[in-house]
N, C-alpha and C positions, 0 to 999 in steps of 0.2 A: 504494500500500500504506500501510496505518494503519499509527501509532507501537504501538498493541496487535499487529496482526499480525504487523509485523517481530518484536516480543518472542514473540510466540508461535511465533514459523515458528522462532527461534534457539533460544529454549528446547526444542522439540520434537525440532532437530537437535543440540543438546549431550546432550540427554535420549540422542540416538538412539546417540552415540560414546560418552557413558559406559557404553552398554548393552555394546558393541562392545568396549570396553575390557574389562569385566569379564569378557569370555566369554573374548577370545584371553587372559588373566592367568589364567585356569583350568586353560589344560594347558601342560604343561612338561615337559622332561623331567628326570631323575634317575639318578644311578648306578643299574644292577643288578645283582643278584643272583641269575640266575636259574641258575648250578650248571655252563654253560657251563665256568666253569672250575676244578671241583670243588671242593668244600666247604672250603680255601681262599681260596678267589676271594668265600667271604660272612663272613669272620671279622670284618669291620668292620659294623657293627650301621646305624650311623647310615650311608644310601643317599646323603646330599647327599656325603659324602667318596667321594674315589679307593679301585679296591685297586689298588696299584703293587707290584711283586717286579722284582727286578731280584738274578741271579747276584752273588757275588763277581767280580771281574776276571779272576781267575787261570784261571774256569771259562772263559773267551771264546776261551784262546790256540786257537789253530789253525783257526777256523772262518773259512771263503773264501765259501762257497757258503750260497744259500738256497731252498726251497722254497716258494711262497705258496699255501695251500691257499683252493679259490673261498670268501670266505665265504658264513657263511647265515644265517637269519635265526631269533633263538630270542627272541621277544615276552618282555619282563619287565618293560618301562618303558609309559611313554605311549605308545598307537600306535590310531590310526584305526579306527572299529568299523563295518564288519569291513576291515581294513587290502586296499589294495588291490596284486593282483598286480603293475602295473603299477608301482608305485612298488617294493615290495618287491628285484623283480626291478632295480629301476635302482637303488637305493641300495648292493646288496651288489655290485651290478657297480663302481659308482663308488667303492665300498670297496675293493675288490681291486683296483683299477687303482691308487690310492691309496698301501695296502700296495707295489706292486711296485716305482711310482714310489720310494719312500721306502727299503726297503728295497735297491732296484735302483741305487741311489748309493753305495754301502756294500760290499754283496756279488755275489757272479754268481749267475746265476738258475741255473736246475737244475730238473728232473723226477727227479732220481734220488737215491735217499735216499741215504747214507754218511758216512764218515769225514769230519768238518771241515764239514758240512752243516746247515743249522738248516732248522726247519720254522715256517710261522707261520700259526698256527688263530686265525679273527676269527670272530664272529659280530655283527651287528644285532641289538639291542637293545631298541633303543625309538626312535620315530620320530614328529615330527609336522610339519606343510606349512604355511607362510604361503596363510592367506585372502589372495587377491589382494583379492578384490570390496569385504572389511571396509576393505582396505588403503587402494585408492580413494578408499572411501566417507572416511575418516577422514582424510588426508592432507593434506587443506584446512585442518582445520579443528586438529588437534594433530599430524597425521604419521602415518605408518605404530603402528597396535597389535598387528596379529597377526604373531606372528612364528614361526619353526620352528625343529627343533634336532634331535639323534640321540644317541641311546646305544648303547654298544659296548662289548663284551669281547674278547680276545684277548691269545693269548700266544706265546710261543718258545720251542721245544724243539727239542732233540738229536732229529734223522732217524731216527738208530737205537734210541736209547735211552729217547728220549718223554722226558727228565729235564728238567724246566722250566727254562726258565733266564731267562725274565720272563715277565711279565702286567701287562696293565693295562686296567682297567675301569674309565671314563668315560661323561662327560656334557656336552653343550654346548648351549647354548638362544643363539638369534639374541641380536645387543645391537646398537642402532642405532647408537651411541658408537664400538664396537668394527669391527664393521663394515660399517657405512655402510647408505643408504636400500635398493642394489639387491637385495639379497637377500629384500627384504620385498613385492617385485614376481614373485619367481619362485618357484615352489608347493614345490619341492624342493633351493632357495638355498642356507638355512640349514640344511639337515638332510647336505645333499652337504658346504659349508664343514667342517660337524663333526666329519665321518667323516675327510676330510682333515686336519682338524691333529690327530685323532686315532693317525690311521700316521705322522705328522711326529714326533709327543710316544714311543708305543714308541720309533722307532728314536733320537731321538735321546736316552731314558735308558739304552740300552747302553754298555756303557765303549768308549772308543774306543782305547786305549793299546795294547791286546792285542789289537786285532784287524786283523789286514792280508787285504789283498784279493788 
């Protein structure tokens, strides 16, 4: 190989990872707003911030038990066109399992609404997948560029009462720094990671002082 070809053959493949770069840096996701948790849940204007509510303390005394209703999925962020069942269907499972886990350290699970009972409504958001094949291609030569991430709403209410007593709507997008290369190897890594510290971030802005199990 000629000293021109080798420059062409590398220019041709930097050419090809900045293309690669540009594309997965185009989608992302972002807080939404999409009413999930009624018009409330959109008083913050600017989408890059949280909406977080979180009760007084004194609203928490006596709640033991909790409800996790399946979440679902209400498109309002980044998401796949035309997003596919398949994934749709795995990410509000892996949400809800999520939820339960996180929740399920805290309080007793329950089917039955009542006295000292909370309920907790999640929906899916927005959603997008690590390019494996960009991923690949790209790793040689700068590392992983496409990356994924998920947006979500949900909140906590009174069983009986439906009275809010949090919400929070988020957003998280992969970060190689944060954590690490393997998520950028698996198509739905970083969109499951975010839904997880999602149900980890609700339960733990609950007050914890007033509430026994």
């Amino acid at each position: 190989m000629t000293a021109s070809t080798a420059l062409g053959t590398m220019a041709s493949r930097l050419a090809l990872i900045a293309l690669l770069a540009t594309t997965a840096a185009c989608a992302g996701q972002h807080t939404t707003r999409t009413g999930f948790l009624g018009p409330a849940g959109r008083q913050t204007a600017d989408t890059s911030e949280d909406f977080s509510f979180v009760a007084p303390a004194q609203r928490w005394v006596g709640y033991t038990a909790v409800i996790i209703d399946r979440p679902t999925f209400v498109p309002g962020g980044e998401v796949p066109v035309p997003p596919s069942a398949e994934d749709v269907a795995a990410l509000t499972r892996h949400y809800g399992q999520a939820l339960e886990d996180a929740f399920g350290a805290r309080f007793r699970r329950t089917l039955t609404a009542g006295p000292g009972v909370l309920r907790v409504r999640a929906a899916v958001t927005g959603y997008t997948l690590a390019d494996i094949v960009t991923n690949i291609i790209a790793t040689p030569l700068i590392g992983p560029v496409s990356n994924g991430g998920a947006a979500s709403e949900a909140e906590v209410v009174d069983s009986v009462t439906g009275e809010r007593l949090a919400a929070l709507a988020t957003h998280t997008n992969g970060f190689l720094l944060r954590e690490g290369p393997i998520p950028f190897y698996v198509r739905r890594g970083h969109a499951e990671r975010a839904l997880t510290d999602h149900a980890r971030r609700l339960v733990e802005s609950l007050p914890t002082a007033q509430v026994t199990r």
